[in-house]
TORMAR-125821 format. One record per residue (C-alpha): residue number from 1; x, y, z. Coordinates in Angstrom, 3 decimals. Each point is the difference from the previous one (the first is absolute). Example, Ala and Ser with C-alpha at 12.3 -4.5 7.8 and 13.67 -1.06 7.14 Angstrom:
2
SITE    i        px        py        pz
SITE    1    12.300    -4.500     7.800
SITE    2     1.370     3.440    -0.660
// end
This chain:
123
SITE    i        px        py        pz
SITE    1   271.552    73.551   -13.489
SITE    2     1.822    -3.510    -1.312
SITE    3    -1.980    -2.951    -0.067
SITE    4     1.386    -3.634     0.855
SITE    5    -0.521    -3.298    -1.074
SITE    6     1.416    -2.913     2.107
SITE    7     0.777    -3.126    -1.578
SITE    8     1.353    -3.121     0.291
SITE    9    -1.237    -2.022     3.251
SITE   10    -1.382    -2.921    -0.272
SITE   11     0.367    -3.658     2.354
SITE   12     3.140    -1.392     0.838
SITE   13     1.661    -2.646     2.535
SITE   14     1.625     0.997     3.145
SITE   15     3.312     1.213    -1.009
SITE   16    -0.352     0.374    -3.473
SITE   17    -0.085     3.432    -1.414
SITE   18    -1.882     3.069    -2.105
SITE   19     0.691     3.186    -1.471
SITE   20    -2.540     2.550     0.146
SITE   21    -0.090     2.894    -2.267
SITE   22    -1.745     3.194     0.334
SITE   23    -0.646     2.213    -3.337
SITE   24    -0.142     3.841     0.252
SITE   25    -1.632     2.452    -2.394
SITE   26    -1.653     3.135    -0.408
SITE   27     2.440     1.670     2.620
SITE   28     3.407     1.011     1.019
SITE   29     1.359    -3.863     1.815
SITE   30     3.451     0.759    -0.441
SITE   31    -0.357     2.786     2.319
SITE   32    -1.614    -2.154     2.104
SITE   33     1.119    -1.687     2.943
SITE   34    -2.115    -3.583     0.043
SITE   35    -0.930    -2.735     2.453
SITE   36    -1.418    -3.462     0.016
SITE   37    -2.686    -0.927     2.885
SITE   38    -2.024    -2.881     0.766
SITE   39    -3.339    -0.835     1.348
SITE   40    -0.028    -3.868     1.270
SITE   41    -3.758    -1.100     0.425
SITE   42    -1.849     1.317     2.787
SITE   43     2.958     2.586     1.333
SITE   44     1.004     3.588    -0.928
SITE   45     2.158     0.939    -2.956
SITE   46     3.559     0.410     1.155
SITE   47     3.232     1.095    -1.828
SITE   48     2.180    -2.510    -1.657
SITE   49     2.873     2.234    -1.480
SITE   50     1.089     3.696    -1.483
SITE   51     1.935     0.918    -2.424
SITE   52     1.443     3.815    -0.681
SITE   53    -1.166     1.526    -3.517
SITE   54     4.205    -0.730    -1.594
SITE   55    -0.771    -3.661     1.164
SITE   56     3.550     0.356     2.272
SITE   57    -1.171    -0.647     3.253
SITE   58    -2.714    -2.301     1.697
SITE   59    -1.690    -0.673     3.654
SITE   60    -1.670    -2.925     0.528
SITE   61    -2.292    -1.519     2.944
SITE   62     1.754    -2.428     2.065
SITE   63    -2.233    -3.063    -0.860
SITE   64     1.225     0.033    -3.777
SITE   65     3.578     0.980     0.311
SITE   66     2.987    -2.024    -1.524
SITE   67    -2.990    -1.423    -2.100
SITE   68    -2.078     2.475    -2.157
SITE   69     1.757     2.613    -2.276
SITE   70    -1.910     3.091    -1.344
SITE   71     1.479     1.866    -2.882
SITE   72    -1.155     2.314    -2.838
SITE   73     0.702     1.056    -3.263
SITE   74    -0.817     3.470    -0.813
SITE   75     0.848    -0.280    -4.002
SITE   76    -3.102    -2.741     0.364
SITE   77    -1.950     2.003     2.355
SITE   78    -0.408    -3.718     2.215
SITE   79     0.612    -0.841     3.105
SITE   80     0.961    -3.622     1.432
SITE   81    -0.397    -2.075     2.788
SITE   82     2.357    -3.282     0.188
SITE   83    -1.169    -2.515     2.547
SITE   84     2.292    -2.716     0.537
SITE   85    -0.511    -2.794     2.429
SITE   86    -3.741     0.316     0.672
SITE   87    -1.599    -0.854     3.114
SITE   88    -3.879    -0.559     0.553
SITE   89    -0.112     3.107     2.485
SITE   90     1.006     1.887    -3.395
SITE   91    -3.666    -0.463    -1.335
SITE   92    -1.201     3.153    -0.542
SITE   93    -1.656     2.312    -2.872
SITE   94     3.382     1.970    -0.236
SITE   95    -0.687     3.842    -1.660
SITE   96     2.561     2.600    -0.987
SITE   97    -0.315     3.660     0.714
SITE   98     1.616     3.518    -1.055
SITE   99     0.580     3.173     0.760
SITE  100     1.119    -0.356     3.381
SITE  101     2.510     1.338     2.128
SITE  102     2.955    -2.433     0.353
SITE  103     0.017    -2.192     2.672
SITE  104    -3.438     0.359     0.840
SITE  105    -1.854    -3.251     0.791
SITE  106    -3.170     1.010     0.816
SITE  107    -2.854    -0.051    -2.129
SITE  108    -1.059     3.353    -0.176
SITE  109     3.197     1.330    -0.955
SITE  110    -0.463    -1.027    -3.696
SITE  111    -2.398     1.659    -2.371
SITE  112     0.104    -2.514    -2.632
SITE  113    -1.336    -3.520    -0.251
SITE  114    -0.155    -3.292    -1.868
SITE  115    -2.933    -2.371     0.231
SITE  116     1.860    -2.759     0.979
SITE  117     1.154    -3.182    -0.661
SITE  118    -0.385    -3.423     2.248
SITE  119     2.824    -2.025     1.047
SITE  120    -0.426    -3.898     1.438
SITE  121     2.324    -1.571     1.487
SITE  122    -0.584    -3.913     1.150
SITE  123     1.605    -1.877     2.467
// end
């Protein structure tokens, strides 16, 4: 089983921007196919973006697309999220996940978790 570690939120203006980064260990990640999801306060966790385990092709939810980028690099084992023009509706805790088939965006397709890392955005 690979763990994850997210990093790299933190508080930033309305359209400004973040990278988050998500550290694998312990298991195969390359192999993996992996996905970013969020959790704004008081609502379910929902999916964000995917990724396919070679990194050459992506989905991504309608709300972020044209503005967040996921990508990986296997040789690293890490995974990235690149979140460009921020709105305050993007504050969330945003996790990644493994071992899931691609294109899934449901929560219980993935076996593998990170804790989590918040995201602010003000307006």
């Amino acid at each position: 089983q690979v763990q994850l570690v997210e990093s790299g939120g933190g508080l930033v203006q309305s359209g400004g921007s973040l990278r988050l980064t998500c550290g694998a260990s312990g298991g195969p990640f390359s192999s993996y196919n992996m996905a970013w999801f969020r959790q704004p306060p008081g609502k379910e966790r929902e999916f964000v973006a995917t990724i396919l385990w070679t990194g050459k092709i992506s989905n991504y939810a309608d709300s972020v697309k044209g503005r967040f980028t996921i990508s990986r690099d296997n040789a690293k084992n890490t995974g990235y999220l690149q979140m460009d023009d921020l709105k305050p509706e993007d504050t969330a805790v945003y996790y990644c996940a493994a071992q899931g088939p691609f294109g899934a965006t449901t929560v219980a397709a993935y076996a593998n978790w990170g804790q989590g890392t918040q995201v602010t955005v003000s307006s």
